[in-house]
VOMAR-389687 format. One line per field, with one value per residue: residue number from 1; x, y, z of N, C-alpha, C in turn. Coordinates in nm, 4 decimals, padded with zeros to 6 digits, m for minus. Example, Ala and Ser with C-alpha at 12.3 -4.5 7.8 and 13.67 -1.06 7.14 Angstrom:
<nodes>
nr: c(1, 2)
nxx: c(01.3190, 01.2850)
nyy: c(m00.5690, m00.2250)
nzz: c(00.7800, 00.7080)
caxx: c(01.2300, 01.3670)
cayy: c(m00.4500, m00.1060)
cazz: c(00.7800, 00.7140)
cxx: c(01.3200, 01.2900)
cyy: c(m00.3300, 00.0030)
czz: c(00.7800, 00.7870)
</nodes>
This chain:
<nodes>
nr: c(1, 2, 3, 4, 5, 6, 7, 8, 9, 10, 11, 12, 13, 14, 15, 16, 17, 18, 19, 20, 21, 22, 23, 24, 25, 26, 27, 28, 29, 30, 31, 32, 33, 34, 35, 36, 37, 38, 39, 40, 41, 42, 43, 44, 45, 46, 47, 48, 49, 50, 51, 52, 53, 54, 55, 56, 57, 58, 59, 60, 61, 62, 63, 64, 65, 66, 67, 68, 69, 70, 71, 72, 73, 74, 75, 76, 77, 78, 79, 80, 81, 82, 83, 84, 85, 86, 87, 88, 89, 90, 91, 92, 93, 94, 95, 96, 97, 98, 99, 100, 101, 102, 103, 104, 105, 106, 107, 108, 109, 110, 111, 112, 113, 114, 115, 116, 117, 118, 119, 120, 121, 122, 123, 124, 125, 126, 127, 128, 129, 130, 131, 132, 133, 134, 135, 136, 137, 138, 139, 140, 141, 142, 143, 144, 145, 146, 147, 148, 149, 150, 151, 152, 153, 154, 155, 156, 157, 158, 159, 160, 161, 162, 163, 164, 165, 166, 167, 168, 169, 170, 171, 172, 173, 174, 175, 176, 177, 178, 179, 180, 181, 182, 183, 184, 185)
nxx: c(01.1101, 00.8312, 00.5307, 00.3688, 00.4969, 00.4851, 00.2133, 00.1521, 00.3243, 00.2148, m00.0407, 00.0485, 00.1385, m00.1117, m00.2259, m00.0378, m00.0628, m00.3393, m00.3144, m00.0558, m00.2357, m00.2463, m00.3659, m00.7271, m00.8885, m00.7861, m00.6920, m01.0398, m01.1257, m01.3095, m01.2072, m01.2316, m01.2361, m00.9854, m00.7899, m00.9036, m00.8349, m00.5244, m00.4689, m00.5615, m00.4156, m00.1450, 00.0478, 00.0084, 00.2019, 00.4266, 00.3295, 00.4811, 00.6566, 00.6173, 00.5683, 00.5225, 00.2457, 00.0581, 00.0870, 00.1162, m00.1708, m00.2714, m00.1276, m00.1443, m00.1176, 00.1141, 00.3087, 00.4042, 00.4551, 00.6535, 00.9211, 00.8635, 00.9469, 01.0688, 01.1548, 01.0973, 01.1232, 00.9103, 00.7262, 00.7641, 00.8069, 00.8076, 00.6798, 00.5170, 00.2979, 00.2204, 00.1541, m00.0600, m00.2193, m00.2990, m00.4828, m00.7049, m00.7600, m00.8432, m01.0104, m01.2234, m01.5526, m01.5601, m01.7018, m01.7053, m01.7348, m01.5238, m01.4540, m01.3267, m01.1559, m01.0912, m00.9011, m00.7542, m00.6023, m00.5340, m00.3349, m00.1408, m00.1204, 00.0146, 00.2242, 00.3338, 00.4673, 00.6607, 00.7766, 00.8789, 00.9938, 01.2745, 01.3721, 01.5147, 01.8084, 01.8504, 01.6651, 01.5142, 01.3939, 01.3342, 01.2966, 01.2751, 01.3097, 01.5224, 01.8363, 01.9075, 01.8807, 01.7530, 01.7882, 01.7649, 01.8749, 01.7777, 01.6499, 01.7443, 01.6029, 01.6689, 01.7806, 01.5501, 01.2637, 01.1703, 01.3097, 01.2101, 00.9318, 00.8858, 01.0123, 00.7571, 00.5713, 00.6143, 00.6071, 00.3587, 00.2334, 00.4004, 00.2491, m00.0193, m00.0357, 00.0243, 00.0561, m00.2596, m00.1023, m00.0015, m00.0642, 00.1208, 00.2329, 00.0809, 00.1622, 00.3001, 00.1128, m00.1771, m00.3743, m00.2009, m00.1635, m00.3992, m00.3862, m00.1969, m00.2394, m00.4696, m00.2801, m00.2734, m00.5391)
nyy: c(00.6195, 00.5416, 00.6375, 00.4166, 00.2123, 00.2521, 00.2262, 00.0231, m00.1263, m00.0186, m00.2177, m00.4794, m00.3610, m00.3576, m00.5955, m00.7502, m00.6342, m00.7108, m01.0238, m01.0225, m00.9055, m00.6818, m00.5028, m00.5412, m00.4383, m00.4057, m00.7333, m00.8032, m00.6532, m00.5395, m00.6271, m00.4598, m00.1894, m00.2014, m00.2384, 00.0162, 00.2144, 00.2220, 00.2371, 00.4799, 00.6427, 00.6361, 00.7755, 01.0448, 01.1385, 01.2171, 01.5017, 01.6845, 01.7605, 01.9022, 01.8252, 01.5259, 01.2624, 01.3635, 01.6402, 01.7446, 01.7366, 01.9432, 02.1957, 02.4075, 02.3077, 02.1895, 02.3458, 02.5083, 02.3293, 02.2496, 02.4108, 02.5051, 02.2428, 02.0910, 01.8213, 01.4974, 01.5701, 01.6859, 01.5722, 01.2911, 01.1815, 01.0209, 01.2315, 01.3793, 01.1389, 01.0922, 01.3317, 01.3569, 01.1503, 01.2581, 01.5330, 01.4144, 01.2552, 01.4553, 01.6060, 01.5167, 01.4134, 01.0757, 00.8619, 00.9079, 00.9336, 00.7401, 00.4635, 00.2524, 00.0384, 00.1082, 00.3910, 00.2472, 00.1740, 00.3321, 00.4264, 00.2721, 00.2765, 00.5121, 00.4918, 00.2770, 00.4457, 00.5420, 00.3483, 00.2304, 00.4274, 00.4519, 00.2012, 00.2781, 00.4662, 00.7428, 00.7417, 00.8291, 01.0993, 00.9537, 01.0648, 01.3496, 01.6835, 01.6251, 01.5144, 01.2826, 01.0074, 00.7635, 00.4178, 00.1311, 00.0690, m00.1218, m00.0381, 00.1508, 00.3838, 00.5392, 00.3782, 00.2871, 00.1432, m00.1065, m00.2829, m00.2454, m00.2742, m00.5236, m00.6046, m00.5341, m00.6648, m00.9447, m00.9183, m00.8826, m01.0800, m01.2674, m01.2140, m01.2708, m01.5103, m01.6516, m01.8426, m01.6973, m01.5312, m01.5734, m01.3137, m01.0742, m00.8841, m00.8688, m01.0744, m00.9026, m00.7183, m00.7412, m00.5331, m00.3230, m00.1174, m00.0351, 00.0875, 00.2892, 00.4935, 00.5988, 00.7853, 00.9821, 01.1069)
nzz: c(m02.0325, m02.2367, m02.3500, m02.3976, m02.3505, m02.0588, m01.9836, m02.0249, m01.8165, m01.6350, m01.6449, m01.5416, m01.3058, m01.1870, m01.1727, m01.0531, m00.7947, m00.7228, m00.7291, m00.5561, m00.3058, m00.2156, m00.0620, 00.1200, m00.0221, m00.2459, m00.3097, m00.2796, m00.4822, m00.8032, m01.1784, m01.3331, m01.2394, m01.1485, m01.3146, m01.4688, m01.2941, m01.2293, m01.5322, m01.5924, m01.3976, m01.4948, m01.6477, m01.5067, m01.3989, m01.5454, m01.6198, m01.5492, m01.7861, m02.0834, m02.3313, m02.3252, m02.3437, m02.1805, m02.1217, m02.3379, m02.3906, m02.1775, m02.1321, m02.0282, m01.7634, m01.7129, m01.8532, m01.5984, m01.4263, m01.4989, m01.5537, m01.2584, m01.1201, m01.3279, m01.5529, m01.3966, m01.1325, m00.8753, m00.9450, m00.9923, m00.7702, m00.3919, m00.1906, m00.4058, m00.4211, m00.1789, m00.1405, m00.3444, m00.2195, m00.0253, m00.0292, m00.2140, 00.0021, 00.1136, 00.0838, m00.0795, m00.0016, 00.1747, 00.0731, m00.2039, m00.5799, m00.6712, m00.6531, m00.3533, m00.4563, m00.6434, m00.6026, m00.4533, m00.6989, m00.8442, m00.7106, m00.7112, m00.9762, m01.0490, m00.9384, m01.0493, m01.2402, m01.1874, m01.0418, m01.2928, m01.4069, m01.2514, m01.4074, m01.5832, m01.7392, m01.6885, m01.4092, m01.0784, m00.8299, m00.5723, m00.2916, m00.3165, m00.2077, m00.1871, m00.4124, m00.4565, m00.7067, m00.7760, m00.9041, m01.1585, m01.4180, m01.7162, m01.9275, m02.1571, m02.3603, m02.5696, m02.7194, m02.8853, m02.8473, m02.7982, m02.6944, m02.4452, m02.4671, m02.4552, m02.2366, m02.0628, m02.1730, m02.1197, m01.8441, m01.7752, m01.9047, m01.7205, m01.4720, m01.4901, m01.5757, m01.3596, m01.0370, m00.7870, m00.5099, m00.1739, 00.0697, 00.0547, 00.1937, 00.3691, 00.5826, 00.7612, 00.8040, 00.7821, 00.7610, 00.6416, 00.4427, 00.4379, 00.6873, 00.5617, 00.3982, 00.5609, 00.7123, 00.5630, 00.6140)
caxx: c(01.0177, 00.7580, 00.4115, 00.2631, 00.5760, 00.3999, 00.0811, 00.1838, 00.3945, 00.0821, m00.1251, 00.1396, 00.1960, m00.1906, m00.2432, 00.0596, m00.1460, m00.4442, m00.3116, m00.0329, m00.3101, m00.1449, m00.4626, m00.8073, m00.9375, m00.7247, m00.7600, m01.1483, m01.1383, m01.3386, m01.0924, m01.2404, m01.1477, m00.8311, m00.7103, m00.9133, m00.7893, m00.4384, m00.4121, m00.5751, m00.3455, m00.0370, 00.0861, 00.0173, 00.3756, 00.4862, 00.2709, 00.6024, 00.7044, 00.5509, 00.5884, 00.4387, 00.1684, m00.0683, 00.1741, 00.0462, m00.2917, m00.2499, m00.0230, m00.1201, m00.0334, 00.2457, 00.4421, 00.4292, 00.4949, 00.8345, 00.9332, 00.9219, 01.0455, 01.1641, 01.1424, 01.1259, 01.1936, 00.8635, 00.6256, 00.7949, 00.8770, 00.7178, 00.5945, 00.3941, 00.2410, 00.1555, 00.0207, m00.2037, m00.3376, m00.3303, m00.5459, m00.7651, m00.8787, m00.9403, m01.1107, m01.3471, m01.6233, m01.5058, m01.8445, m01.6718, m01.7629, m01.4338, m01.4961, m01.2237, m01.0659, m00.9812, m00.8835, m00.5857, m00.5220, m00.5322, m00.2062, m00.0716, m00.0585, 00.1045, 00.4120, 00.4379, 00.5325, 00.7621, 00.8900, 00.8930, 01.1015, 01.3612, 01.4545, 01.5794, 01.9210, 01.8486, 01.6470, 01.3626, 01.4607, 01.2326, 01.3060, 01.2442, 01.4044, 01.6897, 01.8870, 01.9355, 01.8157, 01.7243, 01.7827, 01.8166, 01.9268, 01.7432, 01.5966, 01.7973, 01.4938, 01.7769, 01.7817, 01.4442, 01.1492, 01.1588, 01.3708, 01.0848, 00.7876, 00.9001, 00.9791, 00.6588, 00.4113, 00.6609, 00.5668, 00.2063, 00.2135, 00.4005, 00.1713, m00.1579, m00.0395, 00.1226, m00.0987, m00.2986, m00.0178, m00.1133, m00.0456, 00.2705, 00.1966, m00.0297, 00.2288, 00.3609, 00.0262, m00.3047, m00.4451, m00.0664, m00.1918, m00.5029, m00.3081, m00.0567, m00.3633, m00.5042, m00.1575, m00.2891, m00.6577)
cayy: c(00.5185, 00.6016, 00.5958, 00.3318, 00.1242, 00.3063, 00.1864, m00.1802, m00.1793, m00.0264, m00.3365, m00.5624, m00.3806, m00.3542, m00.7591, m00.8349, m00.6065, m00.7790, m01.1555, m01.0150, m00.9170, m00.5566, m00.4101, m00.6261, m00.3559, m00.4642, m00.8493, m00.8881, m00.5388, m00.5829, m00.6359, m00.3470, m00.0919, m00.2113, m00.2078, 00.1283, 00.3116, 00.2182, 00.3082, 00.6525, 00.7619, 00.5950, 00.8808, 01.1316, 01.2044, 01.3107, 01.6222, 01.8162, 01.7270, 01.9251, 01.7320, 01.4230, 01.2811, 01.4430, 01.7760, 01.8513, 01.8205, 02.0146, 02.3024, 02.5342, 02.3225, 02.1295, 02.4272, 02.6173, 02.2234, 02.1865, 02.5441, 02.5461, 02.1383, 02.0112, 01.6678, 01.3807, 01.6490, 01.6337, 01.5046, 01.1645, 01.1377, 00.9897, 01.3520, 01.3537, 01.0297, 01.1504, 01.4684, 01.3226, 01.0878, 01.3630, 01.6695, 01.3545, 01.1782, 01.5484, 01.7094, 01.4559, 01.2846, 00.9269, 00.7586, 01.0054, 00.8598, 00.6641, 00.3313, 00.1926, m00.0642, 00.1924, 00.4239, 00.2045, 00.0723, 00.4891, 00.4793, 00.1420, 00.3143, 00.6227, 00.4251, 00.2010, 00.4952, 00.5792, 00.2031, 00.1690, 00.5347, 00.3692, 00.0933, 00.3759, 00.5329, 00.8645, 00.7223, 00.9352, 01.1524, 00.9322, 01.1292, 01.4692, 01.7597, 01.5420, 01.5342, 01.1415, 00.9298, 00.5908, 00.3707, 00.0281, 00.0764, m00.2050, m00.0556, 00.2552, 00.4430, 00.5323, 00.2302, 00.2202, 00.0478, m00.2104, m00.3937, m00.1820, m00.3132, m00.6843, m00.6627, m00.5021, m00.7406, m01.0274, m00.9142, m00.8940, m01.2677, m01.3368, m01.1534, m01.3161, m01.6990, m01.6872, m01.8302, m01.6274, m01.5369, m01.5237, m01.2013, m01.0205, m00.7516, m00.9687, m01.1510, m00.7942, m00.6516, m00.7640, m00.3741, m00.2446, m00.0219, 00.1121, 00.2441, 00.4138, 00.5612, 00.6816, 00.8713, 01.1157, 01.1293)
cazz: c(m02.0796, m02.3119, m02.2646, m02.4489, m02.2090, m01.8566, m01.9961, m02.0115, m01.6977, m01.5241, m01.6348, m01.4667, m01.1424, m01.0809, m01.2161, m00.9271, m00.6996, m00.7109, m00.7025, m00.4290, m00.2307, m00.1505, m00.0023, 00.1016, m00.1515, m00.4136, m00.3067, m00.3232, m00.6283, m00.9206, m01.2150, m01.4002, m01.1533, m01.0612, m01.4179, m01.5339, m01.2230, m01.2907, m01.6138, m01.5314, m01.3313, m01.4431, m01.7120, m01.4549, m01.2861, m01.6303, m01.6660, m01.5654, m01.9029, m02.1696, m02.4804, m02.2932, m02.4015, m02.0671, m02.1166, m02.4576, m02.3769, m02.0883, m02.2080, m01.9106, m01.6113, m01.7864, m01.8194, m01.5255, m01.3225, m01.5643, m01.5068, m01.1330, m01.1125, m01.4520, m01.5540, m01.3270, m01.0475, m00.7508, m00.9556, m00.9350, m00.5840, m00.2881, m00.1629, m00.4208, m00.4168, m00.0441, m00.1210, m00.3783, m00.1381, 00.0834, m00.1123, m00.2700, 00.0649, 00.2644, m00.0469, m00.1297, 00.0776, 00.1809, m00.0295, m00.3521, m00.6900, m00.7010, m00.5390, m00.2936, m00.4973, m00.7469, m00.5529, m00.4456, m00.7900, m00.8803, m00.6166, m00.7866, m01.1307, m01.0209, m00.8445, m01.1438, m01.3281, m01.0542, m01.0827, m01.4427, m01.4344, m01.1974, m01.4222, m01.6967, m01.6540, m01.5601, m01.2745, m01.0391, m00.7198, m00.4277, m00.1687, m00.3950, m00.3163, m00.2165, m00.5425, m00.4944, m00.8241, m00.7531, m01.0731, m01.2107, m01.5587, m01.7227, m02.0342, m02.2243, m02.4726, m02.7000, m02.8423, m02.9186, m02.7340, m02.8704, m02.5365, m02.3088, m02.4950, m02.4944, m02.0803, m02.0067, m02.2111, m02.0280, m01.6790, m01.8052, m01.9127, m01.5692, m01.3848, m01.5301, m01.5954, m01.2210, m00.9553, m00.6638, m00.4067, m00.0623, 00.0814, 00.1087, 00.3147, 00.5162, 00.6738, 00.8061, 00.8830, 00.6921, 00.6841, 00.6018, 00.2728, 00.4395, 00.7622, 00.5019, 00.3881, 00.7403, 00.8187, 00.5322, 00.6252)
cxx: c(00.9069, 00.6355, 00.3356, 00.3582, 00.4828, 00.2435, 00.0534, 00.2325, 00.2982, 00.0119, m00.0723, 00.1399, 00.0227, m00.2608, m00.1412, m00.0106, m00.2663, m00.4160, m00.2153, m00.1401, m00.2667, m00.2631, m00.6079, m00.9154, m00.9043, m00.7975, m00.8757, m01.1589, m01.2085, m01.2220, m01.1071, m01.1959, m01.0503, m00.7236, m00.7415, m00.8404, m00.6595, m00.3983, m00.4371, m00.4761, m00.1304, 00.0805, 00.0847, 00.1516, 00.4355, 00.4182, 00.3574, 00.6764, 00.5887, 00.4962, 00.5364, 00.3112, 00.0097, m00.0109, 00.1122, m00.0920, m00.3505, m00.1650, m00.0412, m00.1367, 00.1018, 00.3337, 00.5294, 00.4727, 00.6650, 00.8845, 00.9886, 00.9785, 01.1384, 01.1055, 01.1973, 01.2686, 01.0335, 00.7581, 00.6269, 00.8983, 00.7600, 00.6060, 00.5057, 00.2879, 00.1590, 00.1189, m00.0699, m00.3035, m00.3761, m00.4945, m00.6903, m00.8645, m00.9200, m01.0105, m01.2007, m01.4016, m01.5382, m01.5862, m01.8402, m01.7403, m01.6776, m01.4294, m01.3431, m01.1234, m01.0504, m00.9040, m00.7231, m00.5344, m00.4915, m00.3592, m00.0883, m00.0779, 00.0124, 00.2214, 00.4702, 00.5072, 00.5990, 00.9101, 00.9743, 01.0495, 01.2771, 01.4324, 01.4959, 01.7378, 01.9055, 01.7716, 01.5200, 01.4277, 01.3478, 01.1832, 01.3421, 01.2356, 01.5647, 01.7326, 01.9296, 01.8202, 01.8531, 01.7264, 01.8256, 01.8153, 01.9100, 01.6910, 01.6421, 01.6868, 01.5633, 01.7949, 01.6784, 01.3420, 01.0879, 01.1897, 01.2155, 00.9624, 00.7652, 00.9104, 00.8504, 00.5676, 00.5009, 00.6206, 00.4084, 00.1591, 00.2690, 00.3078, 00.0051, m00.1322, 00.0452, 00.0302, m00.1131, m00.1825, m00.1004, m00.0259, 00.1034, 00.3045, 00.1339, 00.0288, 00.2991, 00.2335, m00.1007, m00.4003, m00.2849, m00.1486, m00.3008, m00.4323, m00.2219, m00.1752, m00.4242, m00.4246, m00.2269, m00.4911, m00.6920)
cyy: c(00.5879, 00.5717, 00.4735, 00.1852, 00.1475, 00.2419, 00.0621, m00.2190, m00.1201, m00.1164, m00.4653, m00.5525, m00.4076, m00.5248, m00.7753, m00.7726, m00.6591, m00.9125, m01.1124, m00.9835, m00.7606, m00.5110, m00.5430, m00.5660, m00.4146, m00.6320, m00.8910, m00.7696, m00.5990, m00.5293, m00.5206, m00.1910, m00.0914, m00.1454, m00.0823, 00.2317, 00.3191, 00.2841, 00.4679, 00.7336, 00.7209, 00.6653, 01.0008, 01.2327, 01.2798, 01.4534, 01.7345, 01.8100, 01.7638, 01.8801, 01.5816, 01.4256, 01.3837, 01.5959, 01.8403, 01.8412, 01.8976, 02.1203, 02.3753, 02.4777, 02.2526, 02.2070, 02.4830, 02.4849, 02.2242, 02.3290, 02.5421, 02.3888, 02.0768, 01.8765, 01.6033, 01.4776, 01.5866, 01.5883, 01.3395, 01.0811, 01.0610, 01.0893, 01.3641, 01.2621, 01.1113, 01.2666, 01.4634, 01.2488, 01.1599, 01.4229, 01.5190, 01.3119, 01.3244, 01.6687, 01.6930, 01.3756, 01.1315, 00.8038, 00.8619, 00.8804, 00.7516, 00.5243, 00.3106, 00.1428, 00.0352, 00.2845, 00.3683, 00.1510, 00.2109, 00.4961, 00.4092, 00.2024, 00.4260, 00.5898, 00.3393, 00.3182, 00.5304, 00.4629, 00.2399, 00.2927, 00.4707, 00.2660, 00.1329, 00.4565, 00.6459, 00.8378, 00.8134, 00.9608, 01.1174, 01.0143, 01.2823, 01.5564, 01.6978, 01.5110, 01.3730, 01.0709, 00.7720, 00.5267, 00.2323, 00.0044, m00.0516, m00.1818, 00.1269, 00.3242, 00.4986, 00.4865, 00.1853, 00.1470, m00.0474, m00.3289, m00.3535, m00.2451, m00.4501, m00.6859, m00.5979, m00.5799, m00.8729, m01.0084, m00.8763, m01.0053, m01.3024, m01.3148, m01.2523, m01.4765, m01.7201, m01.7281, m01.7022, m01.6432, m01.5502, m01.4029, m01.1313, m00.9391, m00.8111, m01.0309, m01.0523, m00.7631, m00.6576, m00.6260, m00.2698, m00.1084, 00.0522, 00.1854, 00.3294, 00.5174, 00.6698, 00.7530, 01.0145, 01.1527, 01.2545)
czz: c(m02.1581, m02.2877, m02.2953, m02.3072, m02.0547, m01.8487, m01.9714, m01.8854, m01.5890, m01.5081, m01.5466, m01.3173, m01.1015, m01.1146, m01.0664, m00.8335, m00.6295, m00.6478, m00.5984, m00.3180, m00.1332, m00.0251, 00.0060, m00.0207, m00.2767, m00.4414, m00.3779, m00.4471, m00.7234, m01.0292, m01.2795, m01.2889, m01.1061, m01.2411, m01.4751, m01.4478, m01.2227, m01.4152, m01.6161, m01.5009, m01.3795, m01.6024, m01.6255, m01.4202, m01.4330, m01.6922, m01.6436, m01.6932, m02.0544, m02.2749, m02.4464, m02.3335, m02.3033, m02.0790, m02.2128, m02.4490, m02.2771, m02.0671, m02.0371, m01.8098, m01.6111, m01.7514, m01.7317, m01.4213, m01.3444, m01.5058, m01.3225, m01.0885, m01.1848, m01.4564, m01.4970, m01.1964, m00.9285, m00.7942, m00.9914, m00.8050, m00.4728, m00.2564, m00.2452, m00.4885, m00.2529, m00.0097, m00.2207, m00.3186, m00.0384, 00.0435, m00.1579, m00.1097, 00.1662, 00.1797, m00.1281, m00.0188, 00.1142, 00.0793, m00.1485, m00.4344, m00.7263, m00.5572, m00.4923, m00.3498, m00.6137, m00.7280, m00.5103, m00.5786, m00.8570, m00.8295, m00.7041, m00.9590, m01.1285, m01.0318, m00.9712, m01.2367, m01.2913, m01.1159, m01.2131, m01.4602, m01.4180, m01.2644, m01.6096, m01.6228, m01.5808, m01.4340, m01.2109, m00.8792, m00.6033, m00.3938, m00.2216, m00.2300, m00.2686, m00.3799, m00.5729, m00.6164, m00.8002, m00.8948, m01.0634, m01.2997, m01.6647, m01.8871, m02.0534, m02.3221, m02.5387, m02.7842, m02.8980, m02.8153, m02.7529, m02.7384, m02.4316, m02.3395, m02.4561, m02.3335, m02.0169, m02.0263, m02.1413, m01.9061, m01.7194, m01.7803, m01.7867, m01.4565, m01.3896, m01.5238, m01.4519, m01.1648, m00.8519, m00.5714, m00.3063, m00.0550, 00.0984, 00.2104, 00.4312, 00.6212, 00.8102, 00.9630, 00.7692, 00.6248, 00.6952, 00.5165, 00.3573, 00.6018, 00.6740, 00.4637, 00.4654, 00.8043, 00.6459, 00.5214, 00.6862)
</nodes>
């Protein structure tokens, strides 16, 4: 997927974040931190990829990430989704500069680029260094991005003209997201 695609399908997942109600963070979130902290972070995972657009302006940790993982090797896996929330919540104060509700929408732009990876053929290895690639082959970048651009600003518009869900998670466990949280505190 390309980035200007990860950029769009970040605005989507953290718009469904908000009106799902993932987190009470997200829920009551102001919209400006849900959507700046999202897009922030939601190019990140490809910095093992030199020639990306975070790779080339980052030449010297780009290389040495691709080098010892490659592309769409552990920097789009779960692990490290959970060792950035790791290293982030036991290496900064808890009252850091990054307010709460961005903070989870920081997590929610990561994963969409996770997602968004997933619904390309080659796919993204979860459960990294397991060699399994999760995929739902939905949009080829071969062909152009032209198909990728058109279902990302679609789940934009569904996302925004949908109503307020109630919760999804809530029905589970109302503080789901911040215990996942509290297992890397």
């Amino acid at each position: 997927m390309t980035a200007e695609g990860h950029l769009i399908f970040s605005i989507a997942c953290a718009v469904f974040a908000k009106k799902a109600q993932l987190s009470p963070e997200l829920a009551h979130g102001d919209w400006w931190h849900i959507i700046s902290g999202s897009l922030l972070t939601c190019l990140l995972p490809d910095i093992d990829h030199p020639k990306s657009v975070l790779g080339q302006r980052l030449k010297w940790l780009s290389h040495p990430i691709a080098r010892v993982f490659g592309h769409r090797g552990f920097t789009h896996s779960l692990l490290a989704v959970a060792g950035g929330i790791f290293l982030l919540r036991t290496h900064f104060p808890h009252d850091w500069v990054i307010p709460v509700d961005a903070f989870h929408a920081m997590i929610i732009g990561y994963l969409s680029h996770i997602l968004a990876d997933m619904l390309t053929p080659a796919g993204v290895p979860l459960l990294w260094p397991c060699r399994w690639r999760f995929r739902l082959p939905l949009i080829n970048s071969q062909k152009g991005n032209q198909l990728e651009r058109t279902l990302c600003l679609l789940l934009v518009g569904l996302t925004l003209f949908w109503p307020d869900w109630t919760p999804i998670i809530g029905a589970i466990n109302p503080d789901f997201f911040n215990h996942i949280l509290k297992l890397f505190i």
